[in-house]
DSSP file (Angstrom, degrees, kcal/mol; ACC not computed):
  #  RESIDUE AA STRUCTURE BP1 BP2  ACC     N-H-->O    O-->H-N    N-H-->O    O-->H-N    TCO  KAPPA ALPHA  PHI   PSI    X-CA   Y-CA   Z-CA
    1    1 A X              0   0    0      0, 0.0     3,-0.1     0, 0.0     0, 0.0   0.000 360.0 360.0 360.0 135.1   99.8   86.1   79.7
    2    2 A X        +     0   0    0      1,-0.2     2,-0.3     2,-0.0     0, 0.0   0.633 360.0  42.9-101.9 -51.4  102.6   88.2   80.4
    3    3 A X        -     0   0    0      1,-0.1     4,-0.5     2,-0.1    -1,-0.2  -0.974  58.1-177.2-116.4 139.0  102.1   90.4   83.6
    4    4 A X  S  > S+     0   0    0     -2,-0.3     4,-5.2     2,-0.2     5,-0.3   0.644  81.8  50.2-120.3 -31.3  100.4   88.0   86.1
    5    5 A X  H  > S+     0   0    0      1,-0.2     4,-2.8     2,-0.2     5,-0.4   0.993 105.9  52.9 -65.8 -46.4   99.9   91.1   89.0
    6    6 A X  H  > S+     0   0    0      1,-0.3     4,-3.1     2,-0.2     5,-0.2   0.944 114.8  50.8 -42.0 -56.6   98.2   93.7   86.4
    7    7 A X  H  > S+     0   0    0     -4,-0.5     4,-2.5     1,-0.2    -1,-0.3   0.987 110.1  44.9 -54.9 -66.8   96.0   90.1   86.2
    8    8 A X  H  < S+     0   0    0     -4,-5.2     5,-0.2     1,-0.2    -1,-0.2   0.916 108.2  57.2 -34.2 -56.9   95.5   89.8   89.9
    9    9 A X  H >X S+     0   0    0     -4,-2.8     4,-4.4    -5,-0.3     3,-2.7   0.959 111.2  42.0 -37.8 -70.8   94.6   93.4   90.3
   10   10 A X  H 3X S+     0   0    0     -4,-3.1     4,-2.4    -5,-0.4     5,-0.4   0.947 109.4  54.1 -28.5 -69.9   91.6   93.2   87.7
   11   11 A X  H 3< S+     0   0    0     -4,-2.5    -1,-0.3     1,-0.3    -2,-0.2   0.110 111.2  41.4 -84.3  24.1   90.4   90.6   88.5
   12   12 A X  H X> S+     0   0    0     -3,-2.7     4,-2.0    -2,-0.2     3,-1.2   0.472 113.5  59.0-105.8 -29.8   90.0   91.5   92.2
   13   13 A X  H 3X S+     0   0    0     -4,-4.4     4,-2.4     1,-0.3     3,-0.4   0.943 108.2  43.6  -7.2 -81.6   88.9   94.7   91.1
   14   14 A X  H 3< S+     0   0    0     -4,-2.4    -1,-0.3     1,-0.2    -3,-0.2   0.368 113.3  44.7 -62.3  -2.1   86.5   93.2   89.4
   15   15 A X  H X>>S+     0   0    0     -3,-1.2     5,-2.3    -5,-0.4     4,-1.7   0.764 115.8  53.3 -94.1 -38.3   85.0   90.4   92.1
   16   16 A X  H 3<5S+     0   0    0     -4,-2.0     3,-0.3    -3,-0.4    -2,-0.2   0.990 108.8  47.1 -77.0 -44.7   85.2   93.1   94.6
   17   17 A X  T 3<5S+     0   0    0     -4,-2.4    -1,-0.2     1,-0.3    -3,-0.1   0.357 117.8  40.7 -73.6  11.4   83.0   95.5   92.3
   18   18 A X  T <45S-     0   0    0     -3,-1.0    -1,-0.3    -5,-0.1    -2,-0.2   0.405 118.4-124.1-115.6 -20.0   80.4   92.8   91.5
   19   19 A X  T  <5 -     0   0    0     -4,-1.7    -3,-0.2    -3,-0.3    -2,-0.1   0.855  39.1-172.4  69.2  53.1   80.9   92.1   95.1
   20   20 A X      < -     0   0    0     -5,-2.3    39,-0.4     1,-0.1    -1,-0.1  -0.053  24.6-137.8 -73.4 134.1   81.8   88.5   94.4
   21   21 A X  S    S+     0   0    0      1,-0.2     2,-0.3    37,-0.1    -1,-0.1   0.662  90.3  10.2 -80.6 -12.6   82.2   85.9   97.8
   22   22 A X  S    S-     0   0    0     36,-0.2    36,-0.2    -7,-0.1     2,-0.2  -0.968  70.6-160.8-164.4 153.3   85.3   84.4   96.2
   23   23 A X  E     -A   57   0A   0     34,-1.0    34,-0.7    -2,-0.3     2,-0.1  -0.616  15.2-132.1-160.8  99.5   87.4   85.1   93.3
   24   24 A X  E     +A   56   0A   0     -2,-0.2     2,-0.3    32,-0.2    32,-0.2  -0.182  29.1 167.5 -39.3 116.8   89.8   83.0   91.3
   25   25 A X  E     -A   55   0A   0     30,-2.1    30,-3.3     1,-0.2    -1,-0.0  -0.861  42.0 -81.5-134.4 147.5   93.4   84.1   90.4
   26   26 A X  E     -A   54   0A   0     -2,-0.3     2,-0.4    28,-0.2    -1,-0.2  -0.046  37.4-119.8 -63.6-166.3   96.1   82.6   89.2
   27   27 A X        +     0   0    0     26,-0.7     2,-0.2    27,-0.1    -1,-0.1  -0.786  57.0 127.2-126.7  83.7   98.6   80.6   91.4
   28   28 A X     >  -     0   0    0     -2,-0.4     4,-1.4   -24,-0.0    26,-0.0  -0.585  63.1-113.5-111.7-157.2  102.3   82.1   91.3
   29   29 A X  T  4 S+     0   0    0      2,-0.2     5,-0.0    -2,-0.2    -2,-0.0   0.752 115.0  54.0 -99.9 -29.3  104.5   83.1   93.9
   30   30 A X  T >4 S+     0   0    0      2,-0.1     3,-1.1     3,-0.1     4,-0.4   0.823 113.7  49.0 -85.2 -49.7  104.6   86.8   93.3
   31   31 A X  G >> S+     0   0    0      1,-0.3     4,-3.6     2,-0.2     3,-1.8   0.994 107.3  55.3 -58.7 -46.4  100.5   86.6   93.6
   32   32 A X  G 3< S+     0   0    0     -4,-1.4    -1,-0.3     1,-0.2    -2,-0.1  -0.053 109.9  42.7 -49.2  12.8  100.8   84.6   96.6
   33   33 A X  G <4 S+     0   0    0     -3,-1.1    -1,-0.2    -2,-0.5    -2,-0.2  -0.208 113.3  54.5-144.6   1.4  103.1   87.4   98.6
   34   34 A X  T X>>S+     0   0    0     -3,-1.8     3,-5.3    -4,-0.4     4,-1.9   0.528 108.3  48.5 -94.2 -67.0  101.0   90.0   97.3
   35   35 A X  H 3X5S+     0   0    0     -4,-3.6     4,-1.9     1,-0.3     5,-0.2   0.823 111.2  45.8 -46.2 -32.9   98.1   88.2   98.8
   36   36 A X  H 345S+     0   0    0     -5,-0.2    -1,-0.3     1,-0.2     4,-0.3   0.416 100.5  73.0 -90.6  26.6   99.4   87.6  102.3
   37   37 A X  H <>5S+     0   0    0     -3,-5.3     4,-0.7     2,-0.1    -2,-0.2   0.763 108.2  30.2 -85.3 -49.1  100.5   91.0  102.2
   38   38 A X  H  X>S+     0   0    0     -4,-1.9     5,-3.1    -3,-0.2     4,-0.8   0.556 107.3  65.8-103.9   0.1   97.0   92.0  102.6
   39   39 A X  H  <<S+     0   0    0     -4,-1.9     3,-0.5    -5,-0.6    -3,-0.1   0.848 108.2  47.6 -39.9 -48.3   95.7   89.2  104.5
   40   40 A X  H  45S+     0   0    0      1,-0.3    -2,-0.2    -4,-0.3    -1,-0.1   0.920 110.0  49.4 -78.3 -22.1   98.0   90.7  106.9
   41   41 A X  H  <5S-     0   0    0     -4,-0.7    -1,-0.3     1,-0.0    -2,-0.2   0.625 116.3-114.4 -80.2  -7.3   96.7   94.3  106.3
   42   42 A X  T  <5S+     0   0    0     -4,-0.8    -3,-0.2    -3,-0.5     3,-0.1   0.853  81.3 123.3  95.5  63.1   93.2   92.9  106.8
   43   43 A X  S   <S+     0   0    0     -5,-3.1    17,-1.1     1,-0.3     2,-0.3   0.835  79.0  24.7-102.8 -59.8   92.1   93.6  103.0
   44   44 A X  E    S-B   59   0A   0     -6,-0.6    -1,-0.3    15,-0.2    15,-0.3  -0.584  74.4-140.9 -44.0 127.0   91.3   90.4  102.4
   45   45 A X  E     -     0   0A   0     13,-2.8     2,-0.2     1,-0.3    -1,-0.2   0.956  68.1 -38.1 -79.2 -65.1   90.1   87.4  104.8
   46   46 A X  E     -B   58   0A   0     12,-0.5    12,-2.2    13,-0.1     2,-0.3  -0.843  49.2-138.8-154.2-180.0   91.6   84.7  103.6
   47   47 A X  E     -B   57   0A   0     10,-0.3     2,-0.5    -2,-0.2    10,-0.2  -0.985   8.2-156.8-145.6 160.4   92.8   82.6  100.8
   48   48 A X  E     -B   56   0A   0      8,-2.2     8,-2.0    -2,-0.3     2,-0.4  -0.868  23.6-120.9-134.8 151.3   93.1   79.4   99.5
   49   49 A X  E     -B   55   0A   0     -2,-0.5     2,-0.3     6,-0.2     6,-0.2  -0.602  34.3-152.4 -85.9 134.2   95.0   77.0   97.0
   50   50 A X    >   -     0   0    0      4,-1.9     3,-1.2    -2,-0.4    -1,-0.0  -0.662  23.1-120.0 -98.3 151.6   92.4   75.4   94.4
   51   51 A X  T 3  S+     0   0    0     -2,-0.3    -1,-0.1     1,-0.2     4,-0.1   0.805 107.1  68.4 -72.5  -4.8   93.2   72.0   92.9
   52   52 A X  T 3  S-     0   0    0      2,-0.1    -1,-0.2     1,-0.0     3,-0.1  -0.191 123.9 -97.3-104.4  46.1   93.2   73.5   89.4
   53   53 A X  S <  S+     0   0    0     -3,-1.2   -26,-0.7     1,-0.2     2,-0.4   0.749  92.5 107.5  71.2  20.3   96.1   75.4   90.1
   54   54 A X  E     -A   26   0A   0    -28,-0.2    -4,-1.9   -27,-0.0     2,-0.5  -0.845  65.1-127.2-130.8 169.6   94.3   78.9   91.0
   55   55 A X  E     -AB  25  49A   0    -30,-3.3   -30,-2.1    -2,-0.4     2,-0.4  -0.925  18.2-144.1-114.0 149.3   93.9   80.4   94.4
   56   56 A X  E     -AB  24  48A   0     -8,-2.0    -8,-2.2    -2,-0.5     2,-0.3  -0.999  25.5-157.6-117.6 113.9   90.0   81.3   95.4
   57   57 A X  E     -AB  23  47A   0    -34,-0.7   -34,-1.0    -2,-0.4     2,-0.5  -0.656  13.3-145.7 -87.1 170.1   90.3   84.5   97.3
   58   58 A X  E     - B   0  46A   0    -12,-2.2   -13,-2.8    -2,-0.3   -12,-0.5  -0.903  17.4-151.6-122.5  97.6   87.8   85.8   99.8
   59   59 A X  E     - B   0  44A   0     -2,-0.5     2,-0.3   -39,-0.4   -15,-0.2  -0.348  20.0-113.9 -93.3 178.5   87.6   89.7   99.9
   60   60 A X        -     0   0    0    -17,-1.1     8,-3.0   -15,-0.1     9,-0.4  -0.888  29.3-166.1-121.7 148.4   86.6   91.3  102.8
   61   61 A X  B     -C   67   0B   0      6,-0.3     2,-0.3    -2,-0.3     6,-0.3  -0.286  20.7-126.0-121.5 161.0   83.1   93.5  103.2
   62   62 A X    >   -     0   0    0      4,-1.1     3,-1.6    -2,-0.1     6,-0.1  -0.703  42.8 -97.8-106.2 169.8   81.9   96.0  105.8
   63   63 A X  T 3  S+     0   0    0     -2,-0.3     0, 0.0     1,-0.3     0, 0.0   0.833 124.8  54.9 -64.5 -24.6   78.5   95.2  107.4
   64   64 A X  T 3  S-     0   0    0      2,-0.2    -1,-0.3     1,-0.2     0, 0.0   0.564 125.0-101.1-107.1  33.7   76.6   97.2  105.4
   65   65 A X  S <  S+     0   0    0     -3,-1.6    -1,-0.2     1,-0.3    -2,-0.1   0.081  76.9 124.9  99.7 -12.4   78.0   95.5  102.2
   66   66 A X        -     0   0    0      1,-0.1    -4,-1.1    -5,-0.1    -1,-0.3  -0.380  61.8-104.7 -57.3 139.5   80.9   98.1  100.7
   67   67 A X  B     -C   61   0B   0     -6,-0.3    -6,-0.3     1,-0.1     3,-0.3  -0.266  10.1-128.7 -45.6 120.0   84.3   96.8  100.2
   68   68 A X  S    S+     0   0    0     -8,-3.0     2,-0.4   -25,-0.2    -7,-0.1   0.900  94.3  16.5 -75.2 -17.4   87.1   97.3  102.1
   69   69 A X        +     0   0    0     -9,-0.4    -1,-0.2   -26,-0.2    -9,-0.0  -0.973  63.0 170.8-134.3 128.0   89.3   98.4   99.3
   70   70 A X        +     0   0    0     57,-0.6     2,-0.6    -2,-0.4   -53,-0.1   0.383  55.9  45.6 -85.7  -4.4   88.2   99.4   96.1
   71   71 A X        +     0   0    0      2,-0.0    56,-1.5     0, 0.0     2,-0.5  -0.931  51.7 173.5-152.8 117.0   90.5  100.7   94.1
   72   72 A X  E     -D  126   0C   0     -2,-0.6     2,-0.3    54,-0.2    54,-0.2  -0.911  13.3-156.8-162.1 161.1   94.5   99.5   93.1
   73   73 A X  E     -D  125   0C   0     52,-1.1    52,-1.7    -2,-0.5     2,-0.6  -0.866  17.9-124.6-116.8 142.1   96.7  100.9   90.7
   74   74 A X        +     0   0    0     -2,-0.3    50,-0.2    50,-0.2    49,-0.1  -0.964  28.1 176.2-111.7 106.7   99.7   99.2   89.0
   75   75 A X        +     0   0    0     -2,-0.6     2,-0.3    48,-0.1    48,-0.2   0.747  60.1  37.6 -42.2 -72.6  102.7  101.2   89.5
   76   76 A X  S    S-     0   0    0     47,-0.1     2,-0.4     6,-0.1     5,-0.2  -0.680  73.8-166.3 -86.5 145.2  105.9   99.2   87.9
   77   77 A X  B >   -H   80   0D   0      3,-3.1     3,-1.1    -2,-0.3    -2,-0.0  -0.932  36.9-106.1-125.1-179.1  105.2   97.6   85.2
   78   78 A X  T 3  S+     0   0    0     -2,-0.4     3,-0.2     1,-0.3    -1,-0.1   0.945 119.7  43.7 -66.4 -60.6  106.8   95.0   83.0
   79   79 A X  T 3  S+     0   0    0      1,-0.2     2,-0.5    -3,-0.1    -1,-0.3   0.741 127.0  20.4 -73.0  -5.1  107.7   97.7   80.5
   80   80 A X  B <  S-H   77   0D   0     -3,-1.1    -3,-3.1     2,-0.0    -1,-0.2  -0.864  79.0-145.2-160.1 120.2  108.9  100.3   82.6
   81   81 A X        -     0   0    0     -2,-0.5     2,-0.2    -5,-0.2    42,-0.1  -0.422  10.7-150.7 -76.9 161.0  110.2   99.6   86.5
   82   82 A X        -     0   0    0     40,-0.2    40,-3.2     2,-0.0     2,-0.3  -0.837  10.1-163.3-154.2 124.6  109.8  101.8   89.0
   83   83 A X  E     -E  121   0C   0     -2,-0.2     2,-0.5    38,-0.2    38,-0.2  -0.699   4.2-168.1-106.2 143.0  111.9  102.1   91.8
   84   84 A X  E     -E  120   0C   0     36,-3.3    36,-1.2    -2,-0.3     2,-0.2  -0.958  10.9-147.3-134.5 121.9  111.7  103.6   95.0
   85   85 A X    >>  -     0   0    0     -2,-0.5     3,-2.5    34,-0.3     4,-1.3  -0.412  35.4-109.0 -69.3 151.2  114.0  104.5   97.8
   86   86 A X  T 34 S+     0   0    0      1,-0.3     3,-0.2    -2,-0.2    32,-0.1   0.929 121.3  53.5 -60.7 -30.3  113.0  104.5  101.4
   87   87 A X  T 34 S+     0   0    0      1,-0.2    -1,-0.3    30,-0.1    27,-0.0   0.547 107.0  52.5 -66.3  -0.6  113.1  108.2  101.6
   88   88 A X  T <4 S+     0   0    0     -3,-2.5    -2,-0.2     2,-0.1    -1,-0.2   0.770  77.1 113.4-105.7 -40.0  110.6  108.4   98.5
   89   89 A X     <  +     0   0    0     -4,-1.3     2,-0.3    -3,-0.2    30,-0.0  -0.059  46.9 175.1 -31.6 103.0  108.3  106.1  100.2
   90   90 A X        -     0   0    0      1,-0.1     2,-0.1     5,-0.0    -2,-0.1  -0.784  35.7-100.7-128.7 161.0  104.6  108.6  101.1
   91   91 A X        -     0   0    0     -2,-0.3     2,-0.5    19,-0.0    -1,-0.1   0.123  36.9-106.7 -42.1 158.5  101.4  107.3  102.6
   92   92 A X  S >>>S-     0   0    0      5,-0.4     5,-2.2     1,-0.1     3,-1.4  -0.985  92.3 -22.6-132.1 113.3   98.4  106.5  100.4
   93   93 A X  T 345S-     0   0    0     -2,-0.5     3,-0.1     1,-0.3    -1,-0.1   0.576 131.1 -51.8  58.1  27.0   95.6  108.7  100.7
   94   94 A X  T 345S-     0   0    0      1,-0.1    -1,-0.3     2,-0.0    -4,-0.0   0.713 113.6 -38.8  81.9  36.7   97.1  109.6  104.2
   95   95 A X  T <45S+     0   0    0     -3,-1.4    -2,-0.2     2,-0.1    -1,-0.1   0.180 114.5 107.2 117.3  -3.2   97.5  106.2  105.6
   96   96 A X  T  <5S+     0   0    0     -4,-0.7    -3,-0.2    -3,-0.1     2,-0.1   0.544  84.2  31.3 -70.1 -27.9   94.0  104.6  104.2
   97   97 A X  S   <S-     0   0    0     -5,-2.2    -5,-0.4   -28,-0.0     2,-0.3  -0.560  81.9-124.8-121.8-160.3   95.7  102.5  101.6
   98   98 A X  E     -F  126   0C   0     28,-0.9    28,-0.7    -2,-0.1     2,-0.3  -0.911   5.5-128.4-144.7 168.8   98.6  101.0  101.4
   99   99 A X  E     -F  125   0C   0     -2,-0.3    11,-0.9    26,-0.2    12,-0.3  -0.702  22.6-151.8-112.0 154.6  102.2  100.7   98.9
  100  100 A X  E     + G   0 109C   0     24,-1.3    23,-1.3    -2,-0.3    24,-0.4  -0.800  21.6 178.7-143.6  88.2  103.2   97.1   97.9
  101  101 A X  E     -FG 122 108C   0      7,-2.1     7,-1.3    -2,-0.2     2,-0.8  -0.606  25.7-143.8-106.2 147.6  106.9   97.1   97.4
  102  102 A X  E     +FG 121 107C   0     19,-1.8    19,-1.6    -2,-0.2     5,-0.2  -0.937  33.2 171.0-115.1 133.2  108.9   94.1   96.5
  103  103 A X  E >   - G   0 106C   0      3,-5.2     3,-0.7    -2,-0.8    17,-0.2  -0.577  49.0 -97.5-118.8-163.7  112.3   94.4   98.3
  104  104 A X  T 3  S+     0   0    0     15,-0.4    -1,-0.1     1,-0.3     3,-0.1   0.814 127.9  56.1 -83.4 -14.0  115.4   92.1   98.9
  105  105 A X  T 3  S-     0   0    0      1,-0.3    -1,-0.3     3,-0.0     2,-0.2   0.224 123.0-100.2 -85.6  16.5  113.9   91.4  101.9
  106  106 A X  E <   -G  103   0C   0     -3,-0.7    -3,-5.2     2,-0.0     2,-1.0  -0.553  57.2 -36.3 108.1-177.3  110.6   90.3  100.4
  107  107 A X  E    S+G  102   0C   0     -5,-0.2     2,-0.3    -2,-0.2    -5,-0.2  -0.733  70.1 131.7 -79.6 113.1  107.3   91.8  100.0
  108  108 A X  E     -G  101   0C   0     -7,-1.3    -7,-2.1    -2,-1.0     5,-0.1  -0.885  53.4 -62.1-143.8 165.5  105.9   94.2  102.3
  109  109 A X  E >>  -G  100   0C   0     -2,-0.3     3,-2.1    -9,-0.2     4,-0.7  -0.227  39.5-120.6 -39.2 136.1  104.3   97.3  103.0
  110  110 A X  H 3> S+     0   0    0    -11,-0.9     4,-0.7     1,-0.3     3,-0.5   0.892 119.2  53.2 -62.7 -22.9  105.9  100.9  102.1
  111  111 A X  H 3> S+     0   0    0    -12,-0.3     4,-1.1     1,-0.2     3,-0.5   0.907 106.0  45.6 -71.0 -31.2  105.4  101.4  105.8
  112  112 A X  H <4 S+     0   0    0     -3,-2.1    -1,-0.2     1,-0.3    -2,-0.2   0.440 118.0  46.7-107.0  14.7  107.2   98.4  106.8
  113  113 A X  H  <>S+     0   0    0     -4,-0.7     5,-1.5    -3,-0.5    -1,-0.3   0.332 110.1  50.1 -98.8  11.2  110.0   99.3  104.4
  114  114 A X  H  <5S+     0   0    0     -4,-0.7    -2,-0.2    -3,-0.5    -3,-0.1   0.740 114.0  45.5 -91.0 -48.9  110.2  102.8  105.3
  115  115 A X  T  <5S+     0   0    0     -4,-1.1    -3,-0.1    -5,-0.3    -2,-0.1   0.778 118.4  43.1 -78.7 -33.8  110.4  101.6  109.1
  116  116 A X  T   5S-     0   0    0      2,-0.2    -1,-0.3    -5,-0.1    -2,-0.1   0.528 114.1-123.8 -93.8 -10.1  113.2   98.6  108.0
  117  117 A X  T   5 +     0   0    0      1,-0.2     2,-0.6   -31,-0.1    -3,-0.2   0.919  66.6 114.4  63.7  44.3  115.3  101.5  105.5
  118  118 A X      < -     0   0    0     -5,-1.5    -1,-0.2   -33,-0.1    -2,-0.2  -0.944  47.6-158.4-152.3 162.0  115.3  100.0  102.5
  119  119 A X        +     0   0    0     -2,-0.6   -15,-0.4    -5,-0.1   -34,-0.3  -0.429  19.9 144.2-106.0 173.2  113.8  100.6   99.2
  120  120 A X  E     -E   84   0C   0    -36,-1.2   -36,-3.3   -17,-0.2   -17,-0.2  -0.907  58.6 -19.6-178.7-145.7  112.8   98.5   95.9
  121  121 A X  E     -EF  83 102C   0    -19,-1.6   -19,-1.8    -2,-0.2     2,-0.6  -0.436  56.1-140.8 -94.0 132.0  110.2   98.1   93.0
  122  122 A X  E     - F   0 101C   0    -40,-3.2   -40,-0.2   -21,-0.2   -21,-0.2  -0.916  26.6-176.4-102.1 141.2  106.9   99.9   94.1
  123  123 A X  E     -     0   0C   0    -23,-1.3     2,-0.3     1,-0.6   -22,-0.1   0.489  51.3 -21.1-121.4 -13.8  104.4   97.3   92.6
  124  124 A X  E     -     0   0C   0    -24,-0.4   -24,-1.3   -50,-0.2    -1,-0.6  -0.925  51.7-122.8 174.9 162.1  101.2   98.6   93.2
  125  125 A X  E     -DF  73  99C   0    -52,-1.7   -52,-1.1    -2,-0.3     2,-0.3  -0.641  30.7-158.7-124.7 146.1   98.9  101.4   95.6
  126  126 A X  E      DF  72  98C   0    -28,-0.7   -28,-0.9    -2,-0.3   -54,-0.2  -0.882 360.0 360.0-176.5 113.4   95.8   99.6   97.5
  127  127 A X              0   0    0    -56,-1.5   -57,-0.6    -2,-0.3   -55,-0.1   0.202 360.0 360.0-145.6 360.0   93.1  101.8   98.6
């Protein structure tokens, strides 16, 4: 396998849309800074390191059982980057999702690279 986020993405796509209590992903480093990236946006509850080298995430529900995010799109991709400056940086769906940028300063939210001035690789949209 070749693009390991495109992988992540599905396959929480797909846990969330069976509405799955846990869902296995691989274990790199770049999934693992996506994922506390929305841990911290409260997309997710929590996650954990598996001993077979996969992380079991836990997605997060509303009471009366819908998902809190449904939906992401993959932005950059392996064949073609895409780069974003801090002034290029917009809201998602008008502040309901969220941009997932990797800069030199790590991975964070387009809000909390808009708000720091600096730009990089937009990696994905989260709604």
């Amino acid at each position: 396998m070749n693009d390991y986020i495109s992988d992540l993405l599905a396959r929480l796509q797909n846990g969330i849309m069976r509405k799955k209590d846990s869902i296995e992903v691989p274990d790199t480093k770049m999934n693992r800074e996506i994922l506390k990236v929305l841990k911290q946006e409260d997309m997710i509850e929590d996650f954990d390191e598996l001993e077979s080298g996969m992380l079991s995430v836990l997605p997060m529900y509303f009471e009366d059982g819908e998902p809190v995010i449904a939906h992401f799109n993959r932005v950059s991709k392996p064949g073609q980057r895409i780069y974003v400056s801090s002034q290029e940086i917009t809201p998602v769906l008008n502040g309901r999702g969220i941009n997932i940028i990797s800069t030199s300063s790590g991975i964070m939210t387009g809000a909390m690279a808009k708000s720091k001035n600096i730009g990089g690789e937009l990696i994905c949209r989260v709604w």
